[in-house]
Residue, then its C-alpha position, 0 to 999 in steps of 0.5 A: x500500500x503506497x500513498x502519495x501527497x504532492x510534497x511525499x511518498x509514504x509507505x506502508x503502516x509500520x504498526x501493521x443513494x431516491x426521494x429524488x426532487x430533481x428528474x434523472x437524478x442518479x441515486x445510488x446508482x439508479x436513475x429515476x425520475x420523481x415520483x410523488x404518491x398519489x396516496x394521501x400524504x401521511x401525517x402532513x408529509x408529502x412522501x416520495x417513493x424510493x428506489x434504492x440500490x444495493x450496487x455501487x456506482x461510478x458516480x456514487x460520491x467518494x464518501x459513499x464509495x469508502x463507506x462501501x468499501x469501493x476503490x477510491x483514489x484519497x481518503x475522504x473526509x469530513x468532521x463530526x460537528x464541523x458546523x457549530x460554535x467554532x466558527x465565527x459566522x456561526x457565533x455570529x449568526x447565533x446572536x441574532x438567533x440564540x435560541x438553539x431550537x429555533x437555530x436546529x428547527x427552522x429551515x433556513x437556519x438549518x441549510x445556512x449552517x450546515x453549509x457554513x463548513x461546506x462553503x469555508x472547507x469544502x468537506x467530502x461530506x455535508x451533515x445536517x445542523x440538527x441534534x439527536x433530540x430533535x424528533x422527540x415531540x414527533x412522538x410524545x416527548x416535549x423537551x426544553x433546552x436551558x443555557x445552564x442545564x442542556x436539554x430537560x425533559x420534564x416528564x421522564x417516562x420510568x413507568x407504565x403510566x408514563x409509557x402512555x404518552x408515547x405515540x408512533x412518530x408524527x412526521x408531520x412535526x418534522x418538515x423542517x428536517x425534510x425540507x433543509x435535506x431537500x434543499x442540502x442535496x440540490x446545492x450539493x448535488x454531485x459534489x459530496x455526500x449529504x449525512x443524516x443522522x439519529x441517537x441510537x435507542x439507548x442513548x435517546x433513552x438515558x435522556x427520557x429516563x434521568x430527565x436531561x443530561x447526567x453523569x452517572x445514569x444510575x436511574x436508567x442502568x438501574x431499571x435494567x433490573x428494577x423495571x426491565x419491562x418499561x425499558x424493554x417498551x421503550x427501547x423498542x418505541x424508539x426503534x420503530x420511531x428511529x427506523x422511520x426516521x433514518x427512512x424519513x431522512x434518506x427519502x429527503x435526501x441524505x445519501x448516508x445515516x449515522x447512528x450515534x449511540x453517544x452513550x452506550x460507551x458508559x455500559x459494560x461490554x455485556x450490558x450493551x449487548x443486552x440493552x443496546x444491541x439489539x434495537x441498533x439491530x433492528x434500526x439496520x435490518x428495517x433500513x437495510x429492507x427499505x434502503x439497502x443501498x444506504x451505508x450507515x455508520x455506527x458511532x459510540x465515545x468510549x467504544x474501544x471495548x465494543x469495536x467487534x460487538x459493534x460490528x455485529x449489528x450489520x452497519x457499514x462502517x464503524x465510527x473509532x474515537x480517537x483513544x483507539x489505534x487505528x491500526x489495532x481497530x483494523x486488525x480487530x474488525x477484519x474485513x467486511x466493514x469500513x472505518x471511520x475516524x480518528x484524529x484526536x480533535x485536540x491535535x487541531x490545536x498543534x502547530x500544522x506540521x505535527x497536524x499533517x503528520x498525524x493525518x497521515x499516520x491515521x491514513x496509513x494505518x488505517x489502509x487503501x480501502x473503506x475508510x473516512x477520515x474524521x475526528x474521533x470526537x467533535x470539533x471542539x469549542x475554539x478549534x482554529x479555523x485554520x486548522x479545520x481548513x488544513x485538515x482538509x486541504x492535506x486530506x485532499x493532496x493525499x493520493x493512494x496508489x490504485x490502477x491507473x484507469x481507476x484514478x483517471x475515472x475517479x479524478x475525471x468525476x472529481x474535476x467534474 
């Protein structure tokens, strides 16, 4: 395995998609033109009927193509939270807007945001400006968010009684995630992948359990003996809701799903495979029955005793925080899954030098094939905006050693 940038050669490791708004739009490589439902629109949301295909395609974005384990000619890239409080239009754009609902579930905020990246750093992938609590009153659980506290549900369901206030998901109480991914794919289209994404069950769950945020989950790991039951009929609303969701979301437009499960990192390994596990499971077999051509990625913080639990549950790439090696994680995993990860988001802070050296070592271990290049975390508050903008630009000088007419291809799309 041989890569090369436009200043050096480096060798090997030494540690080793539709819902299409626009006619003869390709999605995952079928070519379709739109079709609304004559059927009445469900909810409020006018449906879009979905081709999806399970075979790669030439004119896939590159971020698709890694995520499926395809030939690319550089790795691709984008960072988890590239839109937020690092950058000062968005610090800008906050003032006149402080309210972060009103920044996360208005449409034009939505799009003007998670463009703001795309348009200083030209990312391989566009996420939507969203957060993962943001379809809980789609189903019956009203949340706030206070400056001082974060998000607070005031009505945590640890009961049967308070299981009643859950409904199947409304997603007429979510146009506006819709209409933004709409919008996202046309200004992007051709140019890099759009990503969705959802809280994996049992992170969505600590949050409608202990009421907020919290440091110990002691109430909800505590329910896994005392109420297993209301747990049990929790989870599993939840990953009806979610799996409509993610369908929801590719149906608008997204090209990729990852699932967060931010949370899941604070159980033991065997208790994730109880209490986790499972509803990830059926999130993936429900998209992989609608969608099969859509790569979801799989994201926990703390996850380096769960990597091949994680790979378990059918994903297509497998998010690594920045406390794993990459090249330990690759021997673990095997083959049959891509990665995704994992600079360490504090070396953003480093003088550029010792940044690029570390993007190619993360590159190098991490191989030719079926890995994206990210953070191990989010962007963290004060990250240099020159420093975001390096990371790309030596990801994008990056060139791996592939066939010839493989690269001419890929490069005669990318110039394209």
């Amino acid at each position: 395995m041989v890569l090369s940038s436009s200043t050096l050669q480096l060798g090997p490791c030494s540690a080793c998609g539709s819902s299409r708004l626009l006619t003869g739009l390709d999605h995952n490589g079928l070519k379709e033109k739109v079709l609304v439902s004559s059927s009445k629109p469900r909810n409020g949301y006018k449906k879009f009927r979905v081709f999806c295909s399970s075979a790669s395609s030439s004119t896939d974005p590159l971020l698709v193509k890694a995520a499926r384990g395809d030939p690319v000619i550089r790795p691709p890239a984008w960072m988890m939270r590239q839109a937020g409080r690092y950058m000062a239009a968005y610090q800008k754009l906050a003032k006149k807007h402080p309210s972060f609902r009103e920044r996360s579930e208005t449409t034009d905020l939505i799009v003007e945001i998670s463009l703001q990246p795309w348009e200083a750093f030209r990312p391989d992938g566009v996420i939507l400006f969203s957060d993962i609590l943001t379809p809980l009153p789609a189903f019956g659980v009203p949340f706030d968010i206070e400056d001082d506290r974060g998000p607070v549900i005031q009505s945590p369901i640890r009961s049967e009684e308070g299981l009643n206030a859950l409904h199947p998901l409304d997603l007429g109480k979510l146009q506006f995630v819709g209409e933004s991914l709409r919008i996202l794919r046309k200004e992007i289209e051709g140019q890099a992948t759009l990503l969705g994404f959802v809280g994996a069950p049992w992170t969505i769950a600590t949050y409608i359990v202990e009421g907020g945020t919290t440091r110990t989950y002691k109430t909800i790991k505590s329910m896994c003996h005392t109420a297993p039951h209301i747990l049990r009929a929790i989870l599993s609303h939840l990953a009806q809701a979610i799996s409509e969701y993610v369908i929801f979301q590719v149906e608008s437009g997204a090209h990729c799903i990852q699932i967060f499960d931010s949370w899941g990192g604070q159980l033991p390994p065997h208790v994730w495979e109880q209490w986790s596990k499972p509803y990830i499971e059926e999130i993936v077999g429900v998209v992989r029955q609608k969608c099969p051509g859509t790569p979801l990625v799989l994201y926990i913080n703390g996850n380096g005793g769960l990597l091949e639990r994680m790979k378990g549950t059918g994903v297509d790439v497998i998010g690594l925080d920045w406390t794993i090696d990459m090249a330990d994680a690759r021997r673990r995993l095997g083959p049959g899954v891509s990665v995704q990860g994992n600079v360490d988001p504090a070396c953003l802070f480093s003088p550029l030098p010792a940044l690029t050296d570390e993007i190619h070592r993360v590159v190098k271990c991490a191989g030719q094939t079926g890995h994206i290049l990210n953070l191990g975390h989010g962007v963290l508050v004060g990250t240099p905006e020159e420093a975001v903008k390096h990371f790309f630009d030596v990801t994008r000088s990056i060139r791996f050693d592939i066939p010839s007419q493989d690269r001419e291809a890929e490069e005669t799309r990318v110039a394209a």
